[in-house]
C-alpha positions in Angstrom: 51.8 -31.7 -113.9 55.1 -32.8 -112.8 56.8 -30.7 -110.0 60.3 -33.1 -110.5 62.3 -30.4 -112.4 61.7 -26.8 -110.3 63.9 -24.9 -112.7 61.7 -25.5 -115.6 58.3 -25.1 -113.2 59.5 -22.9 -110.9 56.3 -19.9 -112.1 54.0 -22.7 -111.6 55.0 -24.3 -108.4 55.4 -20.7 -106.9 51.6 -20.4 -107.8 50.0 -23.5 -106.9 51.8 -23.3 -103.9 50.7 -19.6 -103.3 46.8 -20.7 -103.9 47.2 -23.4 -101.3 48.9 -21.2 -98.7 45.6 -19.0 -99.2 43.0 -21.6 -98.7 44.9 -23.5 -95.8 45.3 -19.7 -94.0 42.2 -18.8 -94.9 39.4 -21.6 -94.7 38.1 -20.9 -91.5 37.3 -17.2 -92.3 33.7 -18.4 -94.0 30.0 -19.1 -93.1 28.0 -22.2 -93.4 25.7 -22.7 -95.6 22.3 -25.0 -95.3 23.7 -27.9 -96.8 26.2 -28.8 -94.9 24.5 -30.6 -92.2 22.9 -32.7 -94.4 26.0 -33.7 -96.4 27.5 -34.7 -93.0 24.5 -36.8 -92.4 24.8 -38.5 -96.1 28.4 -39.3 -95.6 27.5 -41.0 -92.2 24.4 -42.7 -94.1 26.4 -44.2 -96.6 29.9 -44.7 -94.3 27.3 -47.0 -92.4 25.9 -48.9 -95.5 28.8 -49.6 -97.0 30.3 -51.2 -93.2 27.1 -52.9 -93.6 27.6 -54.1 -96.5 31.1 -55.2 -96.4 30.4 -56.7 -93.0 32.8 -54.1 -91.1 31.4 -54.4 -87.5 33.3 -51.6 -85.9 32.8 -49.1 -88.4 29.3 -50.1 -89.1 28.5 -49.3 -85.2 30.6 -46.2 -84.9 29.1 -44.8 -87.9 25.7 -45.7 -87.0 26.0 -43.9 -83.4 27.7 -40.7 -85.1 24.6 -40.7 -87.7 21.8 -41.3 -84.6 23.3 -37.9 -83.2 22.6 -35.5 -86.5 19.5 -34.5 -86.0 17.2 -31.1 -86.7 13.4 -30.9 -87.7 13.9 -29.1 -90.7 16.5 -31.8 -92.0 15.7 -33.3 -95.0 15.1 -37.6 -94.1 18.7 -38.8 -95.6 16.6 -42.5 -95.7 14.4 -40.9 -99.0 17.2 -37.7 -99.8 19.7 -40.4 -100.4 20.8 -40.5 -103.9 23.4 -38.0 -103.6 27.2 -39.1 -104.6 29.4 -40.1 -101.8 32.4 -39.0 -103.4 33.2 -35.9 -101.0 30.6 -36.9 -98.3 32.2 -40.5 -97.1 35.3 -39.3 -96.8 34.7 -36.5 -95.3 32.8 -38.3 -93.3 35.7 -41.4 -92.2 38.4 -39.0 -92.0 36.0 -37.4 -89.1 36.2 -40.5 -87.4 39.5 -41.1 -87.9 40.6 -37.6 -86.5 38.3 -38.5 -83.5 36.7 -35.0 -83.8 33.5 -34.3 -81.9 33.5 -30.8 -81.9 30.8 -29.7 -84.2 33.2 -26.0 -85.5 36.4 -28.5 -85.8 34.5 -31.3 -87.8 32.7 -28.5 -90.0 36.0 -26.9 -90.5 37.7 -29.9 -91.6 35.1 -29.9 -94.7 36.0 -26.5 -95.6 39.4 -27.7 -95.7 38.0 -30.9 -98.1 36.3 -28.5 -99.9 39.3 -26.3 -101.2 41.4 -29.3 -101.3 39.3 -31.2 -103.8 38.7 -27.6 -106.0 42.9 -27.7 -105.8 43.5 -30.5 -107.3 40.8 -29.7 -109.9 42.8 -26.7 -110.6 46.0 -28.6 -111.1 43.9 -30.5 -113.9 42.8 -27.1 -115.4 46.3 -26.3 -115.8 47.1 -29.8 -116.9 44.4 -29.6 -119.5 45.1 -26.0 -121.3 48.9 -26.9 -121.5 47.8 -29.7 -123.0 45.5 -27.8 -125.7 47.8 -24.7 -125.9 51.2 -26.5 -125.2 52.5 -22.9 -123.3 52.5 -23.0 -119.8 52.0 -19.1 -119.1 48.8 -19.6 -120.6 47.7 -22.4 -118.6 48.8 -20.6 -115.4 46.6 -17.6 -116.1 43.7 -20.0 -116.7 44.3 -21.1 -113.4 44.7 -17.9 -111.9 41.5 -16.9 -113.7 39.5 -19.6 -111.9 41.0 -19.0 -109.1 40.1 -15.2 -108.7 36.6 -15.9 -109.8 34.8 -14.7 -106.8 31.9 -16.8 -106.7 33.6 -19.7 -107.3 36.9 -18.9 -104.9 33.8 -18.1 -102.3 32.1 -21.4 -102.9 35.7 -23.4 -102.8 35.6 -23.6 -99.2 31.6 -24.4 -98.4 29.8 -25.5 -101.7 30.0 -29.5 -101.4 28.1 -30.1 -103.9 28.5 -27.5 -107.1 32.8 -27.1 -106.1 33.4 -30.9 -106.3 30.9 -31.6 -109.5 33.1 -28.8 -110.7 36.9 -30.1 -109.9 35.3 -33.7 -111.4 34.3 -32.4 -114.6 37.8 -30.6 -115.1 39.7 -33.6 -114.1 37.0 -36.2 -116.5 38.0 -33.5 -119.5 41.1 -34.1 -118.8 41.0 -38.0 -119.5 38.9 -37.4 -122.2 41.7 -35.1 -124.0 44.0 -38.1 -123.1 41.6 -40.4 -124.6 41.9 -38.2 -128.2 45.5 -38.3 -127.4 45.7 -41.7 -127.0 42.5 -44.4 -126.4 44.4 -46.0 -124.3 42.8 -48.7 -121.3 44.9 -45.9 -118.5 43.6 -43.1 -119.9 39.9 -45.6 -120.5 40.1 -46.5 -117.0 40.9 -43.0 -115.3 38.0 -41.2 -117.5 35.6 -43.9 -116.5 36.1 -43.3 -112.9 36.4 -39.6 -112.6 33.4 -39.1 -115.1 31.2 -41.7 -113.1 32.4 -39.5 -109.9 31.0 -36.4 -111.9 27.7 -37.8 -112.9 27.0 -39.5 -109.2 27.1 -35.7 -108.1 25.1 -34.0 -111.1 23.9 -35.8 -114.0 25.2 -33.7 -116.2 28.4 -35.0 -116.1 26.9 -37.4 -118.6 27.4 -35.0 -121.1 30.8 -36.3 -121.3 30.4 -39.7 -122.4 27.5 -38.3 -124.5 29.9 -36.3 -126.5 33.0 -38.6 -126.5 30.5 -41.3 -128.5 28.7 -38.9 -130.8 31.8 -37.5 -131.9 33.2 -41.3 -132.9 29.6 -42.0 -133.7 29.6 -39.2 -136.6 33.1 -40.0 -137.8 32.3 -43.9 -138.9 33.1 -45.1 -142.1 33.6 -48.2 -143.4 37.0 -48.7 -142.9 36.8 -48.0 -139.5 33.3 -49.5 -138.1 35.1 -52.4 -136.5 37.2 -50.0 -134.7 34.8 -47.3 -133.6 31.8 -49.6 -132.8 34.6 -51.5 -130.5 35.7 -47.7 -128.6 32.2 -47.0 -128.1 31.3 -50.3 -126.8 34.4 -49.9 -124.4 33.8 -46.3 -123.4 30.0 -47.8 -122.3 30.6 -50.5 -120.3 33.4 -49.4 -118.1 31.2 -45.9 -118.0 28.7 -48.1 -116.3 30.7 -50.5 -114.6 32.8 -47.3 -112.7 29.4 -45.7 -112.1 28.1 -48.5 -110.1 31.2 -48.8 -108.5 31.4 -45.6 -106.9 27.7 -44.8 -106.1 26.3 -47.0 -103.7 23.0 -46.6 -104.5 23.5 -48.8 -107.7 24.8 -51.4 -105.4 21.2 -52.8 -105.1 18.6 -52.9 -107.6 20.7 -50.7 -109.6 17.9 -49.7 -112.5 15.7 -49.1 -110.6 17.1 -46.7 -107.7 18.8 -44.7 -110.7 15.5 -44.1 -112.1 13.8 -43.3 -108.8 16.7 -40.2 -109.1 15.1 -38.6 -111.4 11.7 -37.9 -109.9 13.3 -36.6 -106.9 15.5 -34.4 -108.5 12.2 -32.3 -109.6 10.6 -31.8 -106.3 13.1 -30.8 -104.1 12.7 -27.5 -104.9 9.6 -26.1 -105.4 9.4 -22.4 -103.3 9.3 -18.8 -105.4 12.3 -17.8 -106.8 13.0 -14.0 -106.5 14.3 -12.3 -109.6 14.2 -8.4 -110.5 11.7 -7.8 -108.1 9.1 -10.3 -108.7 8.9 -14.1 -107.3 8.7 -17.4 -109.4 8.0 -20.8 -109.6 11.8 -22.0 -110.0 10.4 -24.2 -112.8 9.0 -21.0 -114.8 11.8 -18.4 -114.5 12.2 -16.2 -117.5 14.8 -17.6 -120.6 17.0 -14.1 -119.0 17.8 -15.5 -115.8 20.8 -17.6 -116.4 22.1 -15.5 -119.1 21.4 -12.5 -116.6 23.1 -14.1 -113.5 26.2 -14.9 -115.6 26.4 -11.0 -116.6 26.2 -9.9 -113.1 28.2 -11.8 -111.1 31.0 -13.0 -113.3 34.5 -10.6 -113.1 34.3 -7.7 -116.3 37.7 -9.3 -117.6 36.3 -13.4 -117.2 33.7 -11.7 -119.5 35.8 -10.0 -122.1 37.9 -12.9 -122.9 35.6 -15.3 -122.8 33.0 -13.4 -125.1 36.3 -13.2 -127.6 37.1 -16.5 -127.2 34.1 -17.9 -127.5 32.9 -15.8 -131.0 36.3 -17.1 -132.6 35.7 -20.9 -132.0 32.2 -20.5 -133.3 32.9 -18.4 -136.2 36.1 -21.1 -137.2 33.8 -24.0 -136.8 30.8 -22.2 -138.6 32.8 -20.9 -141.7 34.2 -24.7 -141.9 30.9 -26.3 -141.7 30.1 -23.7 -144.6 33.0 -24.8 -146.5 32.9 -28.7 -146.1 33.0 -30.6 -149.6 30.3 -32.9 -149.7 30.9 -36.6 -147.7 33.6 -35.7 -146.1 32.2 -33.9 -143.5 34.1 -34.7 -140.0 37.6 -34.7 -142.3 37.2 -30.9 -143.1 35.4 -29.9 -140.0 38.1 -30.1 -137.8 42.0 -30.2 -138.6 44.1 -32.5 -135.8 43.7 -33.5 -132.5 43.4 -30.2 -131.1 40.8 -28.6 -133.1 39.1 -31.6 -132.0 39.5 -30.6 -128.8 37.8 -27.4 -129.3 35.1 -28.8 -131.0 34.6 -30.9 -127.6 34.5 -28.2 -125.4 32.2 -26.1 -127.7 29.5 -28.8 -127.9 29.5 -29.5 -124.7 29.3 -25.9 -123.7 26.3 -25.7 -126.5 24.9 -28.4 -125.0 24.3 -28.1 -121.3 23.4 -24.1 -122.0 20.9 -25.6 -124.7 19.5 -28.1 -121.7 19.7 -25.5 -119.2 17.9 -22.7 -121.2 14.7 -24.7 -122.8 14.3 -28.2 -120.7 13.0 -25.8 -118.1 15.3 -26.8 -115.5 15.4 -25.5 -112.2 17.1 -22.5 -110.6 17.4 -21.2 -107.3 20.0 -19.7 -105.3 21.1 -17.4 -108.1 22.8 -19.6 -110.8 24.9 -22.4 -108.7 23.3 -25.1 -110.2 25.5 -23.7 -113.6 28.6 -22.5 -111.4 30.4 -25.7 -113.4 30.0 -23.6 -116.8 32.7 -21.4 -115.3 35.2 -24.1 -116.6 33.8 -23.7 -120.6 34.0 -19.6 -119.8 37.8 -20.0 -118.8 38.5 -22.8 -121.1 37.5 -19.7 -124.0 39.2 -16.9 -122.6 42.5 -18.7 -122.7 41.8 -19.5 -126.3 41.0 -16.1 -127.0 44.3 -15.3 -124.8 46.1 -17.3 -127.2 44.6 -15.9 -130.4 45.7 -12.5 -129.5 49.2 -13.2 -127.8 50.3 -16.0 -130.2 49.1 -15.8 -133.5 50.7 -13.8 -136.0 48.9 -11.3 -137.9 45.5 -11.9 -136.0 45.9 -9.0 -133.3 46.8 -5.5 -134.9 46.3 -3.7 -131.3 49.8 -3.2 -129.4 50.3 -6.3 -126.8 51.8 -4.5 -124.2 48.7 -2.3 -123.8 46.7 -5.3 -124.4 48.8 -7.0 -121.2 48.7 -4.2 -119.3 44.6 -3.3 -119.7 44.5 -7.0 -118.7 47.0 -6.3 -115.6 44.8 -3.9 -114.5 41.1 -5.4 -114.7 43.0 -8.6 -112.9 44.4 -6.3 -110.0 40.9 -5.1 -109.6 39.4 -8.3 -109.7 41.4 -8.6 -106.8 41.0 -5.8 -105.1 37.2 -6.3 -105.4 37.6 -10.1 -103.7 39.2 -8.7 -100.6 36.3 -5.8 -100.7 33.8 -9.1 -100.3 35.8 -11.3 -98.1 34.6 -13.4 -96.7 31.3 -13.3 -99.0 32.9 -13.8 -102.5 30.3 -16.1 -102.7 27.5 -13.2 -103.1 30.0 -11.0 -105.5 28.4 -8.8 -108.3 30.6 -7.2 -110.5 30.9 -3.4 -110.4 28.9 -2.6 -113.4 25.7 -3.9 -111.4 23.6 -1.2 -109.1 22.6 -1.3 -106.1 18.8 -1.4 -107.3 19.7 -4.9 -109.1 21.8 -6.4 -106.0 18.7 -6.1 -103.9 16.0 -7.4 -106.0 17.5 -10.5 -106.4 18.5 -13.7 -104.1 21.8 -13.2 -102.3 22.5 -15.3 -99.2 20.1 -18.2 -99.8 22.6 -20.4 -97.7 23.2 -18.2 -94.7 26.6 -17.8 -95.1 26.3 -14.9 -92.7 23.9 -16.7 -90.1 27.1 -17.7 -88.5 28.4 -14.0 -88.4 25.7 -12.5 -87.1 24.7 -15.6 -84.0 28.3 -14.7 -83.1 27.7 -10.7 -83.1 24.8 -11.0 -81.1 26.3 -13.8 -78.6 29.4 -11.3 -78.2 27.2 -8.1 -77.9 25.2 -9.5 -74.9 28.0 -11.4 -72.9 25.9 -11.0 -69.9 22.7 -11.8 -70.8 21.6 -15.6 -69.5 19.2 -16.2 -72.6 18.6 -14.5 -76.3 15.3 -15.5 -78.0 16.2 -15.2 -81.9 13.9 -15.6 -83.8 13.8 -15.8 -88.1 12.2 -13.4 -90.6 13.0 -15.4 -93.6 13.5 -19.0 -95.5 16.0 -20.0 -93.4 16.6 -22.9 -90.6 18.7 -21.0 -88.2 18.7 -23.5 -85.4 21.2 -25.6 -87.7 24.1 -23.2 -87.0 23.2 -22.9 -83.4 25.5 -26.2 -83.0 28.4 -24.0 -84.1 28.5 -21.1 -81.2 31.2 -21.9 -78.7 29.4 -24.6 -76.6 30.0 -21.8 -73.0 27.9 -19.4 -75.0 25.2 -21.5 -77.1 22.8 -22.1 -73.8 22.2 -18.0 -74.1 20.7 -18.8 -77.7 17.1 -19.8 -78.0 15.2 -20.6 -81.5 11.9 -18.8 -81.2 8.9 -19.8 -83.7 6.7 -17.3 -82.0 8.8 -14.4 -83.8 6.4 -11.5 -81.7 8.3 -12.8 -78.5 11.6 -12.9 -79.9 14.3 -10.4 -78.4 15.8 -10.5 -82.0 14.7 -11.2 -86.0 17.4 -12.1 -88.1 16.5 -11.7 -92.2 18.3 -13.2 -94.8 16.1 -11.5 -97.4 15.3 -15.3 -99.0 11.9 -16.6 -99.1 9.6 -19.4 -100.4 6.7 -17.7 -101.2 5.8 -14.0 -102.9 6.0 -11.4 -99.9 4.3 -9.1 -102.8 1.3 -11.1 -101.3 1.8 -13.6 -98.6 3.2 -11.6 -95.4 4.3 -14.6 -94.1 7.8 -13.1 -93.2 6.0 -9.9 -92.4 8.2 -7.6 -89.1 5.7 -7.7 -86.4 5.0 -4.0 -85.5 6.6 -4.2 -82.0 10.2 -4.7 -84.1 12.0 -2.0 -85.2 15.6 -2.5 -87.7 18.8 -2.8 -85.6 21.4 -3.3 -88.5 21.6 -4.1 -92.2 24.6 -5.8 -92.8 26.3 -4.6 -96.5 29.1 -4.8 -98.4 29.4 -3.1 -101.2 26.2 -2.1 -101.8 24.5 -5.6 -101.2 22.5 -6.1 -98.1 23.3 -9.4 -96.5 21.1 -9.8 -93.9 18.6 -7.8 -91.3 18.7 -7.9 -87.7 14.9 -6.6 -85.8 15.3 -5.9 -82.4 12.3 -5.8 -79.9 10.8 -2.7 -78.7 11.3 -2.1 -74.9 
């Protein structure tokens, strides 16, 4: 997207610029979560091997020292949880240095900030994607504005290291891959490689990517073209592995081996009872409902509308045409110029990772983040059902101006419902749901609002020398302690013994089935001191000590 001629861009640079004024004002309004000392001590971890490993003495020892000081008994060990991507965590992780910032709210904030930067840009690439599918820039900017009021998603945009930059790399990789139909040139060759390597260092699904790129020129070979297409494919492969080795360090060194030792990993980290509708399960055996469910409940009423629209159109145009294809000539018919093409992209890619996600028994917890990427397919649809019903003559009967104003009116209250959560948009069910629902299912398995509460408490008691806290739930608490004003942390003390604690917090998450196990039972000499809600959703639980 160029900004060079304001006149012609003026709608869109007012936007952009609007959504960038909201995340730099308002980044330091949310929790942290229970990742994100970990992904500072990957970034140092890696920061360290790669000085190593280019021979950088200075950095190599400053790193080392900043990595020596992240510590925490319920830390994962970075030495065997290593395989993550480094592509948010190492810089995040120099600029830290750089900035000279040792104070552990400043160098957390300045993630946040990372954070919503990355998912920026990623949104600029949205935009610069759906202009290039449905050449009219009003419907790319309401795309944009669509992922950007998606609550979970805006929520996530200033925390979620992981699921928010796979996210921003998949849109940008789709991007280069549109460029590629465009044009297979070795720029737009080059830029894919790198940004889809990015993407798959983070989640492996952004293999899906290449995967569809080849099968689509694998499917259209003929013999006039073999030479051609075997040559693009070979291309598209090699600098897809070259650029993944190149930007994930843990390839640097016996490079078939350490990717496969990913994949074993991947299935045990989580292994704890999932809750869901009232009843706990293994993450591996969760009911085919629970991503279709998730999606339903907390996804905006209008992101669902259009993109149930869209999405039964480009099925039923691609379905009637593989009905109607004349024998042998089946990729001709099936799809009629570049950006049909395109469609048919999206859609099996879409198909695909909902196919993998549904029946290869993956695993879920924490709601549906693993998916959050999908949100990209859901907007990617409701713009082309946008476009079907604002652009195409004869396909809409229904008046557009109460079709733009019923829209006008679900967005406003899309809005409205955003501020009603802030800062949780990141727990947001939409307004259909009931309370009964909201509660029997996993909310704040990060602790967003661990930080809220440590700073209620500290504030309430302003004169008391120590607070024993103790936790009621799956949750490491004494990672946030780092983040209370350093005048006021000393009064905080991490209690396992929760009988002696002054105070239980509760974030409702657990790892096994409290139908049974009573683990995370209240001792009897607790009584409830506060449920924190919005909108009908409890957040957490405080237990205060009987006197």
């Amino acid at each position: 997207m160029s900004f060079s001629n304001l006149k012609t861009n003026y709608p869109t640079f007012i936007v952009f610029f609007l959504i960038l004024i909201v995340g730099v004002f308002f980044y330091k309004d949310f929790g942290f979560n229970i990742d994100e000392k970990f992904h500072r001590q990957n970034g140092f971890y890696w920061l360290h091997y790669i000085a190593k490993f280019f021979n950088l003495e200075t950095l190599e020892k400053v790193s080392r020292t900043e990595l020596a000081g992240i510590k925490g008994f319920t830390l994962d060990s970075v030495e065997y949880y290593n395989k993550y991507g480094i592509i948010f965590d190492v810089p995040a992780a120099a600029l830290e240095l750089v900035l000279k910032l040792n104070d552990p709210l400043k160098y957390y904030y300045l993630r946040h900030l990372l954070v919503f930067l990355y998912f920026f840009v990623g949104l600029i690439y949205l935009y610069k994607i759906l202009k290039n599918r449905f050449k009219i820039s009003n419907l790319a900017l309401f795309g944009v504005l669509l992922m950007f009021v998606t609550p979970r998603i805006f929520g996530d945009s200033f925390q979620n290291t992981k699921d928010i930059i796979f996210l921003s790399f998949l849109i940008i990789s789709t991007y280069f891959a549109f460029k590629i139909k465009d044009k297979f040139s070795p720029l737009n060759i080059l830029l894919f490689s790198f940004f889809s390597a990015s993407a798959i260092s983070l989640r492996l699904f952004g293999f899906i990517l290449i995967i569809s790129l080849i099968l689509i020129e694998l499917v259209t070979i003929n013999r006039d073209n073999f030479k051609s297409k075997f040559l693009k494919i070979s291309i598209l492969i090699i600098t897809q592995f070259i650029f993944l080795i190149l930007v994930w360090p843990l390839l640097w060194e016996n490079t078939i081996q350490n990717f496969l030792n990913y994949f074993p990993q991947i299935d045990e980290h989580f292994n704890a009872k999932v809750l869901f509708m009232g009843k706990y399960y293994d993450s591996g055996l969760l009911p085919y409902s629970y991503l279709p469910f998730w999606i339903l409940i907390s996804t905006p009423i209008l992101h669902l509308i259009l993109f149930f629209f869209g999405f039964f159109f480009c099925f039923k145009r691609f379905f009637k045409r593989y009905l109607s294809i004349k024998e042998g000539n089946l990729f001709e018919d099936y799809w009629r110029g570049k950006n049909e093409k395109k469609d048919f992209f999206i859609l099996i890619n879409f198909l695909g990772i909902l196919f993998c996600f549904l029946f290869l028994n993956m695993k879920f917890y924490n709601s549906w983040r693993l998916g959050y990427f999908l949100y990209f397919f859901l907007v990617y649809f409701a713009v082309y059902g946008l476009n079907l019903i604002f652009y195409k003559k004869n396909f809409f009967s229904f008046n557009r101006q109460y079709a733009k104003s019923l829209i006008f009116i679900f967005f406003a209250f899309t809005v409205y419902r955003m501020i009603l959560y802030h800062p949780y948009q990141s727990l947001y069910f939409n307004f259909l749901v009931p309370n009964q629902i909201k509660n029997n299912v996993e909310v704040d398995y990060t602790g967003l609002s661990s930080f809220h509460f440590l700073n209620k408490i500290v504030g309430e008691r302003k004169n008391i020398n120590e607070i024993k806290i103790g936790v009621a739930s799956w949750y490491p608490l004494w990672r946030v302690l780092e983040l209370i004003d350093h005048k006021n942390s000393v009064k905080v003390v991490a209690i396992k013994d929760n009988h002696t604690a002054d105070f239980l917090y509760s974030n409702r998450i657990s790892d096994v089935d409290k139908n049974y196990n009573k683990k995370y039972d209240i001792p009897t000499n607790f009584m409830i001191k506060e449920q924190f809600k919005i909108d009908g959703v409890i957040i957490y639980e405080v237990f205060q000590r009987k006197r």
